[in-house]
C-alpha positions in Angstrom: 83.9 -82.0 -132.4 80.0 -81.6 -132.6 77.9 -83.6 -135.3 74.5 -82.2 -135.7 72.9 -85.7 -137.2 73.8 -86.9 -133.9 71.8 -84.5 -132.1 68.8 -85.9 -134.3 69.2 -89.6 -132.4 69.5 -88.5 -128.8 66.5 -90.2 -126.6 65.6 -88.5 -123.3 65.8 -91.6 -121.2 62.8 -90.4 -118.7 60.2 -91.3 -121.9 62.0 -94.7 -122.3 60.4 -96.0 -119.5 61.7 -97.1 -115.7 62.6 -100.6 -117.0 64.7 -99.5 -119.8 66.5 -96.8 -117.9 67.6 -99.6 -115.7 68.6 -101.6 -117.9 71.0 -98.8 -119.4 72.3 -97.8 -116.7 73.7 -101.0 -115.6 75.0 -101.6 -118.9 77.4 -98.4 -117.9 78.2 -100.6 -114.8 78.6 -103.1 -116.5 81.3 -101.3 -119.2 83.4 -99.6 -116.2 83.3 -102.4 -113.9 86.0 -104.6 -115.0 88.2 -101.9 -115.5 87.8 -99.8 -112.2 87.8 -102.7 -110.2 91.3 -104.2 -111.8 92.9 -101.1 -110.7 92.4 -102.0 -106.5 93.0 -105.6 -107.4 96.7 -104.9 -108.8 97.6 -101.9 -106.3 96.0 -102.9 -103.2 93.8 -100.5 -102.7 90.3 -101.3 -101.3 87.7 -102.3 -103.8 84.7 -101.4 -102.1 86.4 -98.0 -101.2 86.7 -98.0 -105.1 83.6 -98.6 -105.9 82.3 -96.1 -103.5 84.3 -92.5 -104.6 84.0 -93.9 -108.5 80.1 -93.5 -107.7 80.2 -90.9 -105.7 82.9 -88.9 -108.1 80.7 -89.4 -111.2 77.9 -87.9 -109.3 80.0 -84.9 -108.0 81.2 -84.2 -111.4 77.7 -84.2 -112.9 77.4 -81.7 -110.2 79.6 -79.4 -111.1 79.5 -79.9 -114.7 75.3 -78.9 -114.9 74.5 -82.5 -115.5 75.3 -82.2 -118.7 78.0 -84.4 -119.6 77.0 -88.2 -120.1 80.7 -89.0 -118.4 81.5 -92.1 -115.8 84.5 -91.6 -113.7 86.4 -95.1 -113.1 90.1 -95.8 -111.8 92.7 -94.2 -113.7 95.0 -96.9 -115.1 97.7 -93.8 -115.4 98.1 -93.4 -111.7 98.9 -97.4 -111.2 102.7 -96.4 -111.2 102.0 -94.5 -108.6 101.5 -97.6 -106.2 104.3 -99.8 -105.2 106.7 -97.2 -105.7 110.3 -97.3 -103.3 112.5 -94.5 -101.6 115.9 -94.3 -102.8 117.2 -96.0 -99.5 114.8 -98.8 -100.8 111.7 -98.2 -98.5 108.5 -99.4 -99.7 106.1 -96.3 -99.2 103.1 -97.4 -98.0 100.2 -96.9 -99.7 98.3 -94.1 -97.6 101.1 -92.3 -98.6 100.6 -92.8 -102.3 97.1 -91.3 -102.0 98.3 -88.0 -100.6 99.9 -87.9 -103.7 97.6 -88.6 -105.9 95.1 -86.6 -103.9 97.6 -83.5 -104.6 97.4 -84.8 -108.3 93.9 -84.2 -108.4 94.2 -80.5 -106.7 96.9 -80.0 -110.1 93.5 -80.4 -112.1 92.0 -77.3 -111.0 95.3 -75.2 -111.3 94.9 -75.8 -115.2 91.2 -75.5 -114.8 92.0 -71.9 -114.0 94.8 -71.3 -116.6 92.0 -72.8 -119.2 89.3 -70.6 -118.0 91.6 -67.4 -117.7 93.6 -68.2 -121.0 91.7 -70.2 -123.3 92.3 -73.9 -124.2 94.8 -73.2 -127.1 97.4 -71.5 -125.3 97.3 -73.8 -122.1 98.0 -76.9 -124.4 100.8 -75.5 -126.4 102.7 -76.3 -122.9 101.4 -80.0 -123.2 102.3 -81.0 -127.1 102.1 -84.9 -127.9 106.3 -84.5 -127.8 106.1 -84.2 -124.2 102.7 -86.2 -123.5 103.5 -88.8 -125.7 106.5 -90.0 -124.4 105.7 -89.8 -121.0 102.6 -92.1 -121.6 104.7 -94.6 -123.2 107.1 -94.7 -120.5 104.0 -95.4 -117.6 103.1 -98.3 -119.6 106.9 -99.8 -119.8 107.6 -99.0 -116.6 104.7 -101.4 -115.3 105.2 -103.8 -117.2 107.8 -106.1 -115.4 105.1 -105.8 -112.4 102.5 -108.2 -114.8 105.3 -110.5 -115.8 106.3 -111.2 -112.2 102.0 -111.9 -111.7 102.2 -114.1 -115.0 104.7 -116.3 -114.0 102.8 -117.5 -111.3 100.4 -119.4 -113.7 101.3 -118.6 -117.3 98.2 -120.7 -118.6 95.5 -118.7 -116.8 97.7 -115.8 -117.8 97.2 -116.4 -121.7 93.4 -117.5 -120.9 93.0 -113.5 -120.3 95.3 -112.3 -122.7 93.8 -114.6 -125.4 90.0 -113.2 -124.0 91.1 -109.9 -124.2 92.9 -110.0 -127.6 89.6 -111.7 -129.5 87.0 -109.7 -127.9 88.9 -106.1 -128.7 89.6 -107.8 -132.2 86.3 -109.7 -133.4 84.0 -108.8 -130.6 80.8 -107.1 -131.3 78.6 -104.9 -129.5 78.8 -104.6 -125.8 81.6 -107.6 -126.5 84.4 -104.9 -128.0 83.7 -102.7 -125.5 84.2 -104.8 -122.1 87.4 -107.2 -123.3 89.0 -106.4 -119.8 85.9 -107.7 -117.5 85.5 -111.0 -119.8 88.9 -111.8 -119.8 88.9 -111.7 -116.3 86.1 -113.7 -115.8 86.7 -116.2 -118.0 90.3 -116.1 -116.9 89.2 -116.6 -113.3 86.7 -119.3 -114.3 89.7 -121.1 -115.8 91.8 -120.5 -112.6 89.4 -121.9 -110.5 88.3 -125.1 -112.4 92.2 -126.5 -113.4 93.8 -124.8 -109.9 92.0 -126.5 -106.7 94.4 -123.9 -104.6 92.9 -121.3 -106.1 89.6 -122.7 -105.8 90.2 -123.0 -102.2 91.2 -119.6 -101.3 88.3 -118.2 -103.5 86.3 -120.4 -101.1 87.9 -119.0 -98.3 88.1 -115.6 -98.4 84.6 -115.1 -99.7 83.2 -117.3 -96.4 85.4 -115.3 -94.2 83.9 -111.6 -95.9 80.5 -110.0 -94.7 77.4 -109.3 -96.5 77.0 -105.7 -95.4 79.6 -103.1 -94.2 81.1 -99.7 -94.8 83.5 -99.3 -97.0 85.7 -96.8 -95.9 88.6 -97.9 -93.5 90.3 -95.2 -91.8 93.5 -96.7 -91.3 93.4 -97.0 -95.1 93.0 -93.3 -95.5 95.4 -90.3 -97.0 93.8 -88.7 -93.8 95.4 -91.0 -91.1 99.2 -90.2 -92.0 98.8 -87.3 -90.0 99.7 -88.4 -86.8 102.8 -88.5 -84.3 104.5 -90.5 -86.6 104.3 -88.9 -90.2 107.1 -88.9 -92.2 107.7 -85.8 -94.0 110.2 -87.0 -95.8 108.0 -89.6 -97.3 105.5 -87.7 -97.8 107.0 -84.8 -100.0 108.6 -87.7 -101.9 105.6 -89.2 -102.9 103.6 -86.1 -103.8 106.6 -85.0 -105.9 106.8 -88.3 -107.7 103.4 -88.8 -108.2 101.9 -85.2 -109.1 103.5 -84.8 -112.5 101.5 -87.9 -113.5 98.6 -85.9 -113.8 100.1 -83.8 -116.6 99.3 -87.1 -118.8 95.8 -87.5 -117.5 94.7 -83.7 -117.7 95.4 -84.1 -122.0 93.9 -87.4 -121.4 91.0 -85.6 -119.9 90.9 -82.8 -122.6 90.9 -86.1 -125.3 87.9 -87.8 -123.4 85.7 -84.7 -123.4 86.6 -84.2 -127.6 85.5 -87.8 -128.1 82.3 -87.7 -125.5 81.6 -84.5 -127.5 82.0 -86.4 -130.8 80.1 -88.9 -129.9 77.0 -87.0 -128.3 76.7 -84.1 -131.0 77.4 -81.4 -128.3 80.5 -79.1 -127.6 81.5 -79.8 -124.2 84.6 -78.2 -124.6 82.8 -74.8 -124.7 79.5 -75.9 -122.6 80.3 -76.6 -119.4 83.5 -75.7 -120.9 87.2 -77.5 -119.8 87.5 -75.7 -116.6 84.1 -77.1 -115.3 85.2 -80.6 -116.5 88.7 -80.5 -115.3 87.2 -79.2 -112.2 84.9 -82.4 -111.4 87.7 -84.3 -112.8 90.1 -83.0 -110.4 87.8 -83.0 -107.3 86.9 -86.7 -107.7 90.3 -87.8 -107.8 91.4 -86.0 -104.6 88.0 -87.7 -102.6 88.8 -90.6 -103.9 92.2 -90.8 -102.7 91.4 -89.1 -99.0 89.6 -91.5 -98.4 92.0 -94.7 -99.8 90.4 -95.0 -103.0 92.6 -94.6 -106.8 93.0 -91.5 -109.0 89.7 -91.2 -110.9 89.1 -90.6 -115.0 86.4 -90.1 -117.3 85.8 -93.7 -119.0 86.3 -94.5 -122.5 84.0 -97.6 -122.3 81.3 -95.9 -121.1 81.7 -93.3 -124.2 81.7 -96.4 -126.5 78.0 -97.6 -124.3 77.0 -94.4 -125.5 78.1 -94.4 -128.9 76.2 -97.8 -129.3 72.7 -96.9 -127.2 72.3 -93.6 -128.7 71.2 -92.9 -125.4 73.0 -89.8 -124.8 71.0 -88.3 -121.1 73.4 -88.1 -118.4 70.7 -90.0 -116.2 71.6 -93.3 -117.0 75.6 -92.4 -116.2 74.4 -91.3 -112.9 72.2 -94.7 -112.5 75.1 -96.5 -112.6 77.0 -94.3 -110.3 74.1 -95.3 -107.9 75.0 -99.3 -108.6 78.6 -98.8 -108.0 77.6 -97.0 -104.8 75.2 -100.0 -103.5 78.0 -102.5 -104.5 80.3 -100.9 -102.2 79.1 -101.7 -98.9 79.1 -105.6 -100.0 82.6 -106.8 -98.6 81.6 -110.2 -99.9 81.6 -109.1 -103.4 84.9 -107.5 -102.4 86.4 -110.8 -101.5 85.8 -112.2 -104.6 87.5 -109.5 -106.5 90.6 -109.9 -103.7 90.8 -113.4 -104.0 91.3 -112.9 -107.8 94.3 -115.3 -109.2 97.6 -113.2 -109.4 98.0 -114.6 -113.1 95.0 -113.4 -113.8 95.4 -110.0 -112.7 99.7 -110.6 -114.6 97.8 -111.7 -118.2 95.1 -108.5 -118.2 97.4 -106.2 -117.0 100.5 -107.3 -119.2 97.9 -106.6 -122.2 96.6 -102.9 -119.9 100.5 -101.6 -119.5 101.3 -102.5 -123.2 98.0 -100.8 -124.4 99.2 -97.6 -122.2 102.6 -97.3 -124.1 100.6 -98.0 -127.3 98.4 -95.0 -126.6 101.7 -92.6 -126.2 102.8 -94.0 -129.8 99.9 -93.6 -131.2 99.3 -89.8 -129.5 102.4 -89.2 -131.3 102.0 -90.7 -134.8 98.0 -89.1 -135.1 99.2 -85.9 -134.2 102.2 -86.0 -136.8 105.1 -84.9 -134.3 107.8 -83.7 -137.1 110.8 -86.1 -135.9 113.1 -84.7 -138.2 113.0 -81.8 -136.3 116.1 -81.6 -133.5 113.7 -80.1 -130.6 111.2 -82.8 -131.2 114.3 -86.0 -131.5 116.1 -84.1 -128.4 113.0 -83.4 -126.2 111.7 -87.2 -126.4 115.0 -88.5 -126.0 115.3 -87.2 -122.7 112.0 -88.2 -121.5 112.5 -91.9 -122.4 116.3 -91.8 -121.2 115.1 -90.1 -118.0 111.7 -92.1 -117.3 113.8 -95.6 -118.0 117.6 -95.1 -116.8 116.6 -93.4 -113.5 113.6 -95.9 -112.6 116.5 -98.8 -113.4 119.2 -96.7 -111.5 117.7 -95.8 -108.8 115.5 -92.7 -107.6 117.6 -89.0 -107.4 117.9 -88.1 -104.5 117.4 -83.9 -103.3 118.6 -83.4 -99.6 116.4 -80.1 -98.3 117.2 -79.3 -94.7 116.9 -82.5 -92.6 114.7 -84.3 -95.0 115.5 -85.8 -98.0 113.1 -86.2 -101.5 113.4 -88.8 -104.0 112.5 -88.3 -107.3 111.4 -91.1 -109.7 112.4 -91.4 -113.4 108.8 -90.3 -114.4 108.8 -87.9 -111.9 112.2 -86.0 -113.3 111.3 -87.4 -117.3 108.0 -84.8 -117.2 109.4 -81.8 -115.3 112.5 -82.2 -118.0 110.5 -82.6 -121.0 107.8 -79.4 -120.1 110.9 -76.8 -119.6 112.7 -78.6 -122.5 109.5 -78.0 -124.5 108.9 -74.5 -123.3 112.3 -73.0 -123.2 113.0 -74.6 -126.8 112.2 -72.5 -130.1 109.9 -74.1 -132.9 106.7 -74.5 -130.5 104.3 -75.8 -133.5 101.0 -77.7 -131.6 98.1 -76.4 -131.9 94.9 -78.2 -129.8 92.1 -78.2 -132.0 93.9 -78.4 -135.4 93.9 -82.2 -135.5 90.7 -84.0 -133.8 92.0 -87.5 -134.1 95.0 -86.1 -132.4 93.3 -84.6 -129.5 91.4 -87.4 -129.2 94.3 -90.1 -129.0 95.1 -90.1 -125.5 92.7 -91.9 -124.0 94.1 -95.2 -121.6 91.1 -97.1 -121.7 89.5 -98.0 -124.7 88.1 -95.9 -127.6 85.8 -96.9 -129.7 85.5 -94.5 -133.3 
């Protein structure tokens, strides 16, 4: 996890010079921003609220992390599932809803950043083997997909204009070019839209003319916080923090993997310095803010690891620079438009490559980490969590009447609660976090780069 010749090549970025630091850190804006902004554009969530809590969540993890990790905090792509989602009488809950959920998510983070800091790494993860992560990662990605075919089929040449981007860049791109394949195909994908479509040309027009310069970018009747009122709906609202909570059992081992590869890639254990329970912790804290407040789940960024990995600039100064940008960016609604007025085929063809790439990453935490399949536990434990995740999401959700209120649970919801007892309760418990780095480092939803 720690390579001493890499400690050799880290450059303080205060003796590179004002300009240079600059420079850096908006090349970490530049590497999060296509990525964390696609996440408000597909939900409908509030980019410049985005924006905002992903700058002020990287700076309150650097907070409580020592400043030591050189980590950005962007949307989490996971947590996309856990917009749009329906009652089982068919109600659409609203989104403010959705964020209490995901702000109770984020509150889950700092329960296992106590059972990591009171019980060591090791055993905590034994409870979250790639037979149950896997699986469950795989069926987030599926379960979106039909969401980006619906988008595609509204213009299914811009849609293959960003799928074609995003396909050559992560393939033959070089340089900052592999490592921001999402932002170009949506801007070339966009450019596309706008020159061939003169609709979409118009309402890009539009809506840009129509948005502000300058203004805050928090709206309270987009908040988590406004549901409390005369009219909150309990029902609803135990429904969606049930369905959307155990989602964050796939992002904490995503978490876990980003700080192994960060701490590959710098030379430094963080793992042990701040330590797991400090980075959960930040993790954890800047999701909940975010989603107070109307903004998405938040997650350390792979991109910006791979900006690392190819600066060499390593101090968590730069990170924090473009935490600053994202912040200033914010209170620009007109910037906001634009990313608003954003073709729907667009948003269908990057995020029909995004969903796939999601399963992808459950395959491929499974195959690295060499999950024995001929073994029952592992065949019958995945089994359910596919058969689960899939037949209840197509069926319907299940439905738990408790007093005068009644909670649905989704298929991804019941698919992770089923696969953690299965995996606890059943004998021939074999994972062991550490054992395997490529493993522990194959669960990350953005992109890697090795």
């Amino acid at each position: 996890m720690s390579n001493p010749e890499k400690m050799d090549a880290v450059y303080d970025a205060k003796s590179l010079g004002t300009s240079k630091v600059l420079i850096l850190g908006l090349q970490h804006l530049f590497a999060m921003f296509g990525a964390t902004v696609l996440v408000p554009a597909i939900t409908g969530l509030n980019v410049s609220t985005t924006l905002l809590f992903a700058g002020l969540g990287t700076l309150l993890f650097h907070l409580i992390t020592g400043r030591k990790v050189p980590a950005f905090l962007g949307s989490s792509f996971a947590f996309l599932g856990a917009f749009g989602l329906v009652t089982a009488s068919g109600q659409e809950i609203p989104l403010t809803y959705s964020c209490f959920g995901v702000a109770v998510a984020g509150m889950l983070y700092l329960v296992l950043a106590a059972f990591f800091k009171f019980f060591g790494v090791k055993r905590v993860m034994r409870y979250f083997p790639p037979i149950v992560t896997g699986p469950i990662i795989i069926c987030i990605g599926l379960s979106l997909a039909g969401s980006a075919i619906t988008n595609c089929h509204t213009n299914w040449l811009v849609a293959l204009v960003a799928i074609a981007v995003v396909v050559v860049c992560n393939i033959w791109g070089k340089g900052m070019v592999k490592i921001v394949p999402i932002l170009l195909g949506v801007v070339a994908s966009y450019l596309f839209a706008v020159i061939v479509d003169p609709s979409a040309r118009a309402n890009v027009a539009a809506t840009v003319a129509a948005a502000d310069w300058f203004g805050f970018p928090v709206i309270w009747e987009n908040t988590a916080l406004s549901i409390f009122n005369d009219s909150l709906d309990v029902s609803m609202l135990i429904t969606a923090v049930i369905t959307i909570a155990p989602i964050s059992l796939a992002t904490i081992v995503e978490h876990v993997g980003d700080m192994c590869a960060i701490s590959s890639t710098v030379g430094k254990n963080f793992v042990a310095d701040p330590g797991l329970h400090r980075t959960l912790t930040g993790d954890g804290l800047a999701t909940t803010l975010s989603a107070l407040f109307g903004g998405p789940a938040n997650t350390t960024y792979g991109e910006n690891t791979g900006v690392l990995a190819l600066s060499k600039v390593y101090d968590p100064l730069v990170v924090r620079l473009a935490a600053y940008f994202a912040i200033l960016l914010s209170f620009c609604p007109k910037f906001a438009a634009l990313i608003v007025a954003m073709p729907a085929a667009t948003m269908g063809g990057v995020s029909l490559v995004l969903y796939g790439m999601i399963s992808a990453v459950g395959v491929r935490n499974v195959v690295e980490n060499q999950v024995d399949f001929t073994k029952s536990r592992n065949v019958l434990i995945a089994a359910m969590i596919m058969g689960l995740a899939v037949g209840v999401t197509y069926s319907g959700s299940i439905v738990i009447p408790v007093g005068g209120i009644s909670i649905s649970l989704s298929g991804l919801a019941v698919a992770a609660l089923v696969g953690i007892a299965m995996n606890a309760i059943l004998p021939g418990k074999d994972y062991e976090f550490g054992a395997n780095e490529q493993g522990d480092t194959s669960v990350n939803f953005g992109s890697r780069h090795d």
